[in-house]
TORMAR-564836 format. One record per atom (N, C-alpha, C, O, CB): x, y, z. Coordinates in steps of 0.001 Angstrom, whole numbers, plus 500000, padded with zeros to 6 digits. Glycine has a CB too. Layout:
<drenses>
XYZ;...
</drenses>
This chain:
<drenses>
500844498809500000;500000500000500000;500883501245500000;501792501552500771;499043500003501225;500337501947498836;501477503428499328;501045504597500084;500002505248500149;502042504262498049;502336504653500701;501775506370501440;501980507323500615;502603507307499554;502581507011502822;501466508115501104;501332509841500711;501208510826501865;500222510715502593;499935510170499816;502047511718502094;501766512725503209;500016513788502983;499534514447502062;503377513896503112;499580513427504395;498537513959504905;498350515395504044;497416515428503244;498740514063506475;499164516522504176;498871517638503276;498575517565501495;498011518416500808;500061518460503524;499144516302501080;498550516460499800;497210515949499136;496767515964497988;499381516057499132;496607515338500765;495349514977500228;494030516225500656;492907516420500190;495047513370500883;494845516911501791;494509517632502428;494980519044502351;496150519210502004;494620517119503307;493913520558502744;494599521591503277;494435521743504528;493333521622505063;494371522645502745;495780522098505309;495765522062506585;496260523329507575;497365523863507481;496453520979506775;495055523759508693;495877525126509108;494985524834510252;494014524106510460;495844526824508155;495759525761510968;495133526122512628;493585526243512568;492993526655511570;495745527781513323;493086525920513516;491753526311514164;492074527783514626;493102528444514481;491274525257515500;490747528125515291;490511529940515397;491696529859516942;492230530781517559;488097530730515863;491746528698517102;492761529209518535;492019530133519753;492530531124520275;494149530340517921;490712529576520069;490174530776520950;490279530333522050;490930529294522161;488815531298520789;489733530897523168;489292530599524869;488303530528525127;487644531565525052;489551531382525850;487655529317525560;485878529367525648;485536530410526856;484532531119526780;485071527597526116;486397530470527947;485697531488529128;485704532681528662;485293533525529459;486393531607530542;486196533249527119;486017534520526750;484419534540525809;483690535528525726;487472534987525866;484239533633525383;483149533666524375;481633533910525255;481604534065526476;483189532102523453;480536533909524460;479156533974524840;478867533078524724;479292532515523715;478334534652524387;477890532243525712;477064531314524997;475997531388525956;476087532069526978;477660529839524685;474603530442525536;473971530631526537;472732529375526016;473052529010524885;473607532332526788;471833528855526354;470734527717525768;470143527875524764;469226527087524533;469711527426526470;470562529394523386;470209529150522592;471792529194521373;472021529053520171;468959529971522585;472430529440522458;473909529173521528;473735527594519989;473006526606520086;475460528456523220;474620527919518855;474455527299517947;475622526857517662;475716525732517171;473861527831517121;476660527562517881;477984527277516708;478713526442517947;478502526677519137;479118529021515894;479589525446517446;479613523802518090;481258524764518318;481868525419517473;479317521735516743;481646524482519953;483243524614520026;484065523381520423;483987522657521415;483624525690521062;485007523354519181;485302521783519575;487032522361520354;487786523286520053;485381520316517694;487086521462521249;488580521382522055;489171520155521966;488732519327521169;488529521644523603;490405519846522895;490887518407522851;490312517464523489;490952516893524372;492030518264523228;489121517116523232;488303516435524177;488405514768523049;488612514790521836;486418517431524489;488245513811523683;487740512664522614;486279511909522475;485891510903521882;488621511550522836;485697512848523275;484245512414523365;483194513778522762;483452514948523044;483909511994525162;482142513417522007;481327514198521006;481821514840520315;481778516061520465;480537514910521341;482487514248519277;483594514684518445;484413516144518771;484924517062518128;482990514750517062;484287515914519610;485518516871520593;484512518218520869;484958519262521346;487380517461519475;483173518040520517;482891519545520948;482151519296522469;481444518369522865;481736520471519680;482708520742523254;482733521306524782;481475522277525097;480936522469526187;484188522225525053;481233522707524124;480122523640524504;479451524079523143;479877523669522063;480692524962525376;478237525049523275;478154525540521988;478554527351522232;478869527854523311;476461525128521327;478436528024520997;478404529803521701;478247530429520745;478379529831519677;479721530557522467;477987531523520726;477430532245520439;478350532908518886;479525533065519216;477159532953521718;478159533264517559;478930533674516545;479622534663517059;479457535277518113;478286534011515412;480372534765516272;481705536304517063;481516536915515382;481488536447514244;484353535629517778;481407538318516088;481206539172514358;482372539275513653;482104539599512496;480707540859514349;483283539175513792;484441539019513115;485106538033512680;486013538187511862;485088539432513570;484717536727513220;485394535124512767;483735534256512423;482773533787513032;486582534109514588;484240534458511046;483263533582510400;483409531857510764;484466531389510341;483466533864508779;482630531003511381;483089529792511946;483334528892510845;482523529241509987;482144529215512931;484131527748510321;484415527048510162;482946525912509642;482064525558510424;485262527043511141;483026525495508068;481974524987507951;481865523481507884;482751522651507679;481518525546507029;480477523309508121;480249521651508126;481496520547507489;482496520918506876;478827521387507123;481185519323507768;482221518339507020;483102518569506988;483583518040505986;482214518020505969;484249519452507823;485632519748507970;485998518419508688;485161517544508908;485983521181508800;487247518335509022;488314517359509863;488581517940510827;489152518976510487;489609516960509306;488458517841512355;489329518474513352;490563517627513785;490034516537514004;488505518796514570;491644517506513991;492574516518514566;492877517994516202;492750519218516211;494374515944513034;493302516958517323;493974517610518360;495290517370517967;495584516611517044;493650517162519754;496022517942518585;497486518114518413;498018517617519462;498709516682519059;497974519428518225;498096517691520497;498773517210521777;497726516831522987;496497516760523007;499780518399522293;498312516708523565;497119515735525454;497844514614525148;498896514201524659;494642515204525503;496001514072526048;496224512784526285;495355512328524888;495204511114524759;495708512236527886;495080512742524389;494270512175523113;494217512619521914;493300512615521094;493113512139523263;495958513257521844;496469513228520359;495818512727519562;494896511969519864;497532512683520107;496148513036518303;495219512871517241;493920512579517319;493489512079516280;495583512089516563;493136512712518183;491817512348518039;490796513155516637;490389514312516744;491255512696519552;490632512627515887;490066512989514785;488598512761514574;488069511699514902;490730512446513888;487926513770514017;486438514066514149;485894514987512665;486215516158512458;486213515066515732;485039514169511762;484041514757511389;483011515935512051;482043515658512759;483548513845511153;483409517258511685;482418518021512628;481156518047511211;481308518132509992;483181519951513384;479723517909512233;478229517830511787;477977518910511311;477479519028510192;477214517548512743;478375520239512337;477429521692512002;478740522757512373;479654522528513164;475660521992513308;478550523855511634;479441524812511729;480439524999513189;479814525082514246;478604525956511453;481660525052513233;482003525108514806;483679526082514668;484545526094513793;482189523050515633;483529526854516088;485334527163516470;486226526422517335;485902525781518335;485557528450517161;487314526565516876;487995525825517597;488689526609518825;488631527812519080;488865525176516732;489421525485519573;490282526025520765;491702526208520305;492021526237519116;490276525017522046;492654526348521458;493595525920520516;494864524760520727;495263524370521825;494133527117520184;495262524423519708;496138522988519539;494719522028518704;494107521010519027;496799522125521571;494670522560518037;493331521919517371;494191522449515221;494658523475514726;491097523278518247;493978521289514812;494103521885513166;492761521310512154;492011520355512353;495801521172512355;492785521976511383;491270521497510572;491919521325509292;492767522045508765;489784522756510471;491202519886508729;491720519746507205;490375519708506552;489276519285506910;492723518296506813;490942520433505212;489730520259504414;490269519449502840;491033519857501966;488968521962504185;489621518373502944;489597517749501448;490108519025500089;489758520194499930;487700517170501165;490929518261499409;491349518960498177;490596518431496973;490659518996495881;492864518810497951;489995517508497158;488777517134496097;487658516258496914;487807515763498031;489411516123494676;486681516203496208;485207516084496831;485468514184497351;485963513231496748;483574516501495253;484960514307498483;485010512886499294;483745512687499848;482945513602500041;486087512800500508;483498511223500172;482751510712500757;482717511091502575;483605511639503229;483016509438500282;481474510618503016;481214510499504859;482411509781504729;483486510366504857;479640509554505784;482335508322504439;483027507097504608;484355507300504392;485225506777505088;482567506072503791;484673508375503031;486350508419502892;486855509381503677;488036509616503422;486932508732501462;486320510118504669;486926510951505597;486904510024506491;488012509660506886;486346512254505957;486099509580506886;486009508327508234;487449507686508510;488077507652509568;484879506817507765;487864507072506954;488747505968507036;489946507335507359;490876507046508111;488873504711505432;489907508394506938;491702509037507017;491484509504508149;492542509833508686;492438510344505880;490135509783509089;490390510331510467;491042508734510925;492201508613511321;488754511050511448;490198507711510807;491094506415511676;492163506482511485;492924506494512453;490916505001511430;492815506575509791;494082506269509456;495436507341510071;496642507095510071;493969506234507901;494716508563510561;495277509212511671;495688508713512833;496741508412513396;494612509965511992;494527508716513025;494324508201515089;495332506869514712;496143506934515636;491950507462516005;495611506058514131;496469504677514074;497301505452514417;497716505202515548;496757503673512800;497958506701513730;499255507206514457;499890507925515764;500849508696515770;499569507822513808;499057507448516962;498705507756518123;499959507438519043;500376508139519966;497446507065518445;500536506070518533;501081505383519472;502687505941519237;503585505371519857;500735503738519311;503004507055518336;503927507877517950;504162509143518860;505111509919518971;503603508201516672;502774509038519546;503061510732520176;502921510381521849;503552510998522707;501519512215519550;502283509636522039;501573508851523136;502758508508524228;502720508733525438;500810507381522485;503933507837523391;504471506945524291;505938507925524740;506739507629525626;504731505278523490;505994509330523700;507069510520524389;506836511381524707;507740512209524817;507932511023523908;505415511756525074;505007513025525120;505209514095524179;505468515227524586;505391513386526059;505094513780522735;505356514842521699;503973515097521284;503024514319521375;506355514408520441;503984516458520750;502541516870520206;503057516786518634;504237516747518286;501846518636520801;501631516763517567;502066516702516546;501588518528515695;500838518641514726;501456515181515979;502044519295516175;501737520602515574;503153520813514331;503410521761513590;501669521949517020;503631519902514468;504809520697513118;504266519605512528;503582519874511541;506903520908513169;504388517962512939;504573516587512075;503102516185511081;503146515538510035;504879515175513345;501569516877511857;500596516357511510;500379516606509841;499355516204509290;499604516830512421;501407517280509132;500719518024507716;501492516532507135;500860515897506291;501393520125506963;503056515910507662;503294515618506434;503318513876507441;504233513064507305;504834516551505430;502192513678508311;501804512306508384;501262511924507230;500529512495506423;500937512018509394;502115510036507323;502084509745505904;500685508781506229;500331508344507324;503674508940505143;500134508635505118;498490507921505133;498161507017504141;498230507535503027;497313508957504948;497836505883504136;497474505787502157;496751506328501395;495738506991501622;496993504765501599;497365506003500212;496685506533498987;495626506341498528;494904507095497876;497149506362498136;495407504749499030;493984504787498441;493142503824499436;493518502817500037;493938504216496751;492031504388499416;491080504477499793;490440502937499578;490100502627498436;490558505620499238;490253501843500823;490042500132500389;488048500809500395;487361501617501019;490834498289502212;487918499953499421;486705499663498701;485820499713499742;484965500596499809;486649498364497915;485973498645500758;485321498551501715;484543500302502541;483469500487503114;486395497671502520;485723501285502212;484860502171502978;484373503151502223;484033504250502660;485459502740504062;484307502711500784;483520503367499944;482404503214499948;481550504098499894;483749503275498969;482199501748500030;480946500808499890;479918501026501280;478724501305501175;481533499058499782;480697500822502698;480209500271503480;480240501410504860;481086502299504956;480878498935503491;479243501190505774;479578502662506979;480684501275508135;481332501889508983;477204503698508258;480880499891508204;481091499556509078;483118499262509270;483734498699508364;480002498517509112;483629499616510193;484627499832510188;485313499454511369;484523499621512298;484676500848509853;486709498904511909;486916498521513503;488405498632512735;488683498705511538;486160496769514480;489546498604514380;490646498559514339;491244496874514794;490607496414515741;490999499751515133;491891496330514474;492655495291515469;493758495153515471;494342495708514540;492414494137515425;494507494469516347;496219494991516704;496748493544516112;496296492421516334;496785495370518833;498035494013515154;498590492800514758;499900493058515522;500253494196515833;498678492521513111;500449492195515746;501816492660516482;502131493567517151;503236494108517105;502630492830515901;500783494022518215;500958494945519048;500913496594518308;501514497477518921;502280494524519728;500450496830517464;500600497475516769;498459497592516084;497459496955515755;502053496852515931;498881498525516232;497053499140515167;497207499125514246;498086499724513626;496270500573515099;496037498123513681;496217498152512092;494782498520511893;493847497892512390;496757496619511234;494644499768510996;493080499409510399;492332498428509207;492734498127508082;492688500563509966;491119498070509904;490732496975508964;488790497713508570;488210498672509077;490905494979510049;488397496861507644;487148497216507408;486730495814506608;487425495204505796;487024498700506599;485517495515507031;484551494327506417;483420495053505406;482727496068505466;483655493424507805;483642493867504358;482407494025503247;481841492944503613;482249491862504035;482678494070501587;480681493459503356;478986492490503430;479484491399501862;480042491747500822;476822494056502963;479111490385502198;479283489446501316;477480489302500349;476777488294500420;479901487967502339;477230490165499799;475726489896499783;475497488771498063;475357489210496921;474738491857499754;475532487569498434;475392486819497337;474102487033496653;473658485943496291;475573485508497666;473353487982496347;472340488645496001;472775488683494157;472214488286493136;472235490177496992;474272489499494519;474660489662493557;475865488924492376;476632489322491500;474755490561493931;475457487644492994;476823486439492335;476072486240491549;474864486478491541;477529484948493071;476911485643490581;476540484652489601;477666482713488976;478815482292488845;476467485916488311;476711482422488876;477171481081488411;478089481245487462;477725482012486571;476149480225487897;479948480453487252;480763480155486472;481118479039486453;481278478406487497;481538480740486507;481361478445485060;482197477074484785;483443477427484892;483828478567484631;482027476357483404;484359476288485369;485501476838486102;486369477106484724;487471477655484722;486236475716487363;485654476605483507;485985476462482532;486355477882481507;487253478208480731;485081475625482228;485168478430481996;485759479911482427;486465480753482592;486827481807482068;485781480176482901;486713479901483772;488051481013484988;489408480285484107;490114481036483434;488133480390487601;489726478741484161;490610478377483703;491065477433483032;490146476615482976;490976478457484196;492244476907482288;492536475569481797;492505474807481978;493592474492481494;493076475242481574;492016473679482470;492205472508483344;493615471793482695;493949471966481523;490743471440483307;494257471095483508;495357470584482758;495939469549483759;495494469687484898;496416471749482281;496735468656483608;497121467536484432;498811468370484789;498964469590484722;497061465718483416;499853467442485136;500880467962485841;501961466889485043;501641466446483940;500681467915487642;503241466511485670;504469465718485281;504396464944486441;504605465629487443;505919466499485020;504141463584486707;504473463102487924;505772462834488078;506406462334487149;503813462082488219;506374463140489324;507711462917490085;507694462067491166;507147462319492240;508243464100490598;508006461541491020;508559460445492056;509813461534493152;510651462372492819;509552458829490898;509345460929494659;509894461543495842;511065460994495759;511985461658496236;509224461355497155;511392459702495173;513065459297495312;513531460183494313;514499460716494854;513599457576494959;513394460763492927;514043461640492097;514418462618492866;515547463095492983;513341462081491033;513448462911493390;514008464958494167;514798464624494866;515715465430495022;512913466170495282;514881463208495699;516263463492497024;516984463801495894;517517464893496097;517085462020498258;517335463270494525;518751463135493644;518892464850493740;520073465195493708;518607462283491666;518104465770493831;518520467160493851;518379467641495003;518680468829495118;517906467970493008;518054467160495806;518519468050497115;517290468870498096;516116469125497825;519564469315496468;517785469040498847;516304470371499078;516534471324498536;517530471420497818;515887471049500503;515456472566498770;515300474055497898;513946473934498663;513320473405499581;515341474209495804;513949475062497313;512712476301497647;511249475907497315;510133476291497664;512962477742496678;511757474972496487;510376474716495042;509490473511496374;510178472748497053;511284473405492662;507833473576496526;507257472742496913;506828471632496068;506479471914494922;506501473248497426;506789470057496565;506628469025495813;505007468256496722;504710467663497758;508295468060495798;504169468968495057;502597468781496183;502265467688495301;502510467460494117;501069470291496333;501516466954496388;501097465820496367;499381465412496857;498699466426497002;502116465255497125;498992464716496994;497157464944496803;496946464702498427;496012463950498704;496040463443495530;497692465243499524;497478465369500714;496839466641501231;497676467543501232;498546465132501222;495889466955501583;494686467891501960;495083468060503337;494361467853504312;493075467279501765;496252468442503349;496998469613504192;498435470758503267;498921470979502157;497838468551505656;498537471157504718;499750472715504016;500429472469502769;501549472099502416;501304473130505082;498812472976501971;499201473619500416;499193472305499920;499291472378498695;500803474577500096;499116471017500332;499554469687499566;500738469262499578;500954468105499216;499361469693498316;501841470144500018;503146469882499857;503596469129500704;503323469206501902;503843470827499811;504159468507500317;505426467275501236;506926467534500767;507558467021499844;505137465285500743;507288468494501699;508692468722501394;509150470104499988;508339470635499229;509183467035500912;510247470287500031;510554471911499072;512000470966499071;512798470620499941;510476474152500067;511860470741497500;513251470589496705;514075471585495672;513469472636495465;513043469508495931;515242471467495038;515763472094494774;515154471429492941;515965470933492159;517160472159495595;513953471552492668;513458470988491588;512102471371490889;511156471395491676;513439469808491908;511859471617489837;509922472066489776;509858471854487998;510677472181487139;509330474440490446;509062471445487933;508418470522486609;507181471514485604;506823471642484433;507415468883487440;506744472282487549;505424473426486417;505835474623487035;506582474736488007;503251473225486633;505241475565486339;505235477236486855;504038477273488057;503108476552488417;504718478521485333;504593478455488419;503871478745489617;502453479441489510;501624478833488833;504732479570490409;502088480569490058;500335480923490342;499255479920489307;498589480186488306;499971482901489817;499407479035489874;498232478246489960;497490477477490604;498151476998491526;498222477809489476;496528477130490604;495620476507491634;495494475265491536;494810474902490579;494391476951491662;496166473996492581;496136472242492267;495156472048492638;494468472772493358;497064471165492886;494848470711492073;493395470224493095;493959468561492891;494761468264492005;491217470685492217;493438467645493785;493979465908493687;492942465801493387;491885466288493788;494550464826494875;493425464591492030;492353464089491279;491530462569492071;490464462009491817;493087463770489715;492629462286493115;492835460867493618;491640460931494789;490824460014494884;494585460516494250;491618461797495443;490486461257496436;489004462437496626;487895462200496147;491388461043498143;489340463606497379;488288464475497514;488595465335497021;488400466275497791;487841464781498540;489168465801495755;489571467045495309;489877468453496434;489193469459496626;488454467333494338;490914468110496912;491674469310498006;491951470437496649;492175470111495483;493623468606499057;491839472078497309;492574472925496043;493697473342497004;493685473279498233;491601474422495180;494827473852496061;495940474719497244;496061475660496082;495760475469494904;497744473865497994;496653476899496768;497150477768496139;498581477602495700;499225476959496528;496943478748496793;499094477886494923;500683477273494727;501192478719493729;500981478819492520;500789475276493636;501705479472494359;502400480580493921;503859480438493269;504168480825492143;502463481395495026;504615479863494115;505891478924493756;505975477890492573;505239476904492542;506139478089494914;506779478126491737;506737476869490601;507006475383491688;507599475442492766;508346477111489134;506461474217491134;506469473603492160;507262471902490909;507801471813489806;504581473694493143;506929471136491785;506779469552491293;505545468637491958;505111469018493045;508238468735491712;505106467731491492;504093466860491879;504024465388491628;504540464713490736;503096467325491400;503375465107492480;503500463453492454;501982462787491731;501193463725491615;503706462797494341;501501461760491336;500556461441490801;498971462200491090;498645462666492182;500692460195491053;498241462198490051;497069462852490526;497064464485490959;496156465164491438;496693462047491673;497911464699490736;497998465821490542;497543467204489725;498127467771488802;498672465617490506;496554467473490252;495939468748488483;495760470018488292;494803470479488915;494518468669487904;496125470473487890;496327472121487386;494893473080487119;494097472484486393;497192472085485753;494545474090487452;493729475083487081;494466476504487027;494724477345487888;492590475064488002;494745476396485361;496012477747484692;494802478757485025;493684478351484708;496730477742482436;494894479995485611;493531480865485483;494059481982484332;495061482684484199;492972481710487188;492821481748483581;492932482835482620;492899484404482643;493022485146481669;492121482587481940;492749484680483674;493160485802484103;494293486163485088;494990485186485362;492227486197484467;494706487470485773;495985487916486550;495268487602487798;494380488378488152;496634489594486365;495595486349488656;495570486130489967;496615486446490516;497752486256490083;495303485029490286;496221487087491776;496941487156493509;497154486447494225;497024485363493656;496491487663494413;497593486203495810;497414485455496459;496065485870497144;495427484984497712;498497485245497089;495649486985497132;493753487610497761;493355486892496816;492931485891497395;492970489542497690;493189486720495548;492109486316494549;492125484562494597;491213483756494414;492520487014492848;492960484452494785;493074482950494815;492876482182496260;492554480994496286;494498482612494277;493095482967497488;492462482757498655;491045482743498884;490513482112499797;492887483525499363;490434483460498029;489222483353497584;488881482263497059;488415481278497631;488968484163496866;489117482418495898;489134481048494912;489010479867495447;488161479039495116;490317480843494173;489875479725496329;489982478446497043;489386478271498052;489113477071498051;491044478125497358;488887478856499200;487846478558499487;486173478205499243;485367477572499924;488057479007499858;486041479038497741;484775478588497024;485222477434497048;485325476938498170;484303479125495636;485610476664495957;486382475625495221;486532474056496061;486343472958495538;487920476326494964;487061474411497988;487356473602498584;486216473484499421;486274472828500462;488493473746499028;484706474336498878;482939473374499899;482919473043498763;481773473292498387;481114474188500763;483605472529497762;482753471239496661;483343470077496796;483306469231495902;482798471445494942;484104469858498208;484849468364498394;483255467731498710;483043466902497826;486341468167499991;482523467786499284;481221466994499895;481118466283498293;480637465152498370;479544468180500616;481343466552497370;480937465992495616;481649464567495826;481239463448495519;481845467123493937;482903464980496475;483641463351495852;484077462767497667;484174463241498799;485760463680494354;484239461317496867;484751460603497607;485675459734496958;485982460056495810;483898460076498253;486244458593497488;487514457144496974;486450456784496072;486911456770494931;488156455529498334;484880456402496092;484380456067494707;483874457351493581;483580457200492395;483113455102495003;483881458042494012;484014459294492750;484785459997492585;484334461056493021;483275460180492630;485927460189492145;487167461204492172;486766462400491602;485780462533490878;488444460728491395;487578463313491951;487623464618491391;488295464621490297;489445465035490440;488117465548492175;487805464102488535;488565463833487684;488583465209486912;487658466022486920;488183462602487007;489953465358486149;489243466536484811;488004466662484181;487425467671483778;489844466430483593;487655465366484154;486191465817483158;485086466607484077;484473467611483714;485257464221482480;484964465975485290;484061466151486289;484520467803486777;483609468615486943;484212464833487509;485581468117486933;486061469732487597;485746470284486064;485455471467486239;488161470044488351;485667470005484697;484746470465483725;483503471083483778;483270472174483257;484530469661483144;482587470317484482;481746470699484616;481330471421485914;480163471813485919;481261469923484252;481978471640486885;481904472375488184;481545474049487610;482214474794486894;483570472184489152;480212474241488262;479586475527488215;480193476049489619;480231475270490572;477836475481488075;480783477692489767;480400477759491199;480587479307491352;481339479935490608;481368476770492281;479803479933492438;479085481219492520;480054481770493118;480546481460494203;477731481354493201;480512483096491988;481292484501492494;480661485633492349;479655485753491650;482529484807491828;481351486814493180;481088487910493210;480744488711491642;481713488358490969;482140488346493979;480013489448490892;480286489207489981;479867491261489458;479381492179490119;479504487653489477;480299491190488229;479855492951488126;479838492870486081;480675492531485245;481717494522489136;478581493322486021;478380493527484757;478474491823484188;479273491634483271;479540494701484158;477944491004484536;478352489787484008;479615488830484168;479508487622483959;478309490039482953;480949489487484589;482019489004484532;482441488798485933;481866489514486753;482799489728483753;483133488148486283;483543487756487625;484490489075488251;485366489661487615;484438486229487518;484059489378489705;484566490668490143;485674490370491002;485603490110492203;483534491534490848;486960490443490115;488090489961490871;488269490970491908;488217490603493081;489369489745490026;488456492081491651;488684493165492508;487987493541493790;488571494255494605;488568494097491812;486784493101494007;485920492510494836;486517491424495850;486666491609497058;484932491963494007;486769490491495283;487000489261495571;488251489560496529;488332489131497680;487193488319494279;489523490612495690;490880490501496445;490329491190497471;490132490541498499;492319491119495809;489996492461497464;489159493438498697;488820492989499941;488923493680500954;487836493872498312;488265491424499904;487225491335500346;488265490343501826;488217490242503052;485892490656499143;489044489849500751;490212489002501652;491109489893502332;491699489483503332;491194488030500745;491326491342501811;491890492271502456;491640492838503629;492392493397504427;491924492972501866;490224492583503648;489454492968504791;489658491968505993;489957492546507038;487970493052504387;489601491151506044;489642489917506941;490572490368508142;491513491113507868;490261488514506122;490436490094509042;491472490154509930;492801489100510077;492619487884510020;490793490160511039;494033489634510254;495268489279509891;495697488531508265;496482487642507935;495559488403511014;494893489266507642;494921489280505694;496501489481505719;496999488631504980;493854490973504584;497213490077506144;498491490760506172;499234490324506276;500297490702505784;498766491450506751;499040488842507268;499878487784506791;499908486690506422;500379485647506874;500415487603507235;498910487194504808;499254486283503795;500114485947503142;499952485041502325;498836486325503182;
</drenses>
């Protein structure tokens, strides 16, 4: 994912810097004053307009600068002034609720930077770096959470899986079906170990039994064993294989997201076979099975998204 510093998605400058015990307010006060607070998106009171400082309008960004609740970042609702140690960004091109949402979180993730030395971020906050782009998920969707991978905040976001909108493919479709080179496990000792995995129709890690210094096919493709319940693995690595072994070349540019996908569709159609029905080529011929789909065609981009979202996707 790439970064980009915070000011170029953004313009960024001080809040009005005021003192609420100087202002007016009173139970019919309107204009929202937000401070370093982290609760109601930081606003403290309401008060009264000041004839000379026009307030600050709707859908701005407030970030705090220093406390105890640095960066706390807030969508303000209705016109408001600020206190001060407060900065307001305003979008440099037109955004979503949802795509401000994700860059106030993608802020606040950078909390644990200011938190743990007591630094405020009034020089650093313009050129905090953020990504570039914006995951699908919070284009699409209002629902959003953080979880810690390695002690560390990572933001994540879930898409609704709504099979409303799948449609049925022959895998025939997606890809080539094709058989493999069988290798025999006494050949590879003759080369040694390595890198290359040597999968075999065992419906565990990836199929592989062992990484030799040897490989017979190219890599991103998807095996499946023809020999008992049709297991799929993902196999990124050019590999080697032992009998029963079978190939699905995908005709399009797979990932390891798209094919993590893939393979979980792929691996609820073991209930089909058993030792008296194998998972043969002809039979994975005819295998229909329901993806995400857009305009008719299968929605890869969807699909990788969707695995992106997952919690600990990251270490795929």
């Amino acid at each position: 994912m790439k970064l980009i510093p915070l000011n170029s998605i953004f313009d960024i400058k001080y809040g009005n810097q005021l003192d609420l015990y100087k202002l007016d307010s009173n139970n019919e006060s309107k204009i929202a004053f937000v401070s370093r607070s982290s609760n109601n998106l930081g606003i403290v009171a309401k008060v009264e307009k000041i004839n000379d400082i026009e307030p600050f309008p709707a859908g701005l960004i407030t970030v705090t600068l220093g406390g105890t609740y640095v960066l706390s970042s807030f969508i303000q609702q209705q016109p408001f002034y600020t206190a001060q140690n407060i900065k307001v960004l305003t979008p440099k091109y037109m955004m979503s609720y949802n795509e401000k949402l994700f860059y106030c979180k993608a802020i606040e993730m950078n909390r644990f930077r200011y938190t743990s030395h007591g630094r405020e971020a009034n020089e650093t906050l313009d050129t905090l770096m953020v990504p570039e782009e914006i995951p699908i998920c919070f284009k699409n969707t209002s629902f959003e959470k953080a979880i810690k991978v390695n002690d560390r905040p990572v933001l994540k976001c879930e898409i609704n899986l709504d099979k409303n909108s799948f449609k049925l493919f022959t895998l025939t479709e997606l890809f080539k079906i094709a058989g493999s080179k069988t290798t025999s496990a006494l050949d590879l000792e003759e080369y040694g170990r390595g890198i290359y995995p040597y999968v075999t129709t065992q419906a565990t890690n990836n199929g592989a039994d062992g990484f030799f210094d040897y490989y017979t096919e190219d890599g991103e493709v998807i095996t499946f064993d023809s020999a008992v319940i049709g297991y799929c693995a993902y196999q990124p690595l050019p590999f080697s294989a032992s009998d029963h072994v079978e190939k699905l070349i995908p005709k399009f540019k797979i990932n390891k997201y798209i094919a993590m996908f893939l393979v979980a569709v792929l691996n609820q159609e073991q209930y089909r076979y058993s030792y008296g029905r194998k998972c043969s080529q002809t039979r994975m011929r005819k295998i229909k099975i329901r993806l995400p789909a857009n305009n008719g065609k299968p929605d890869f981009k969807f699909m990788e998204n969707y695995v992106k979202s997952l919690p600990y996707s990251s270490s795929i």
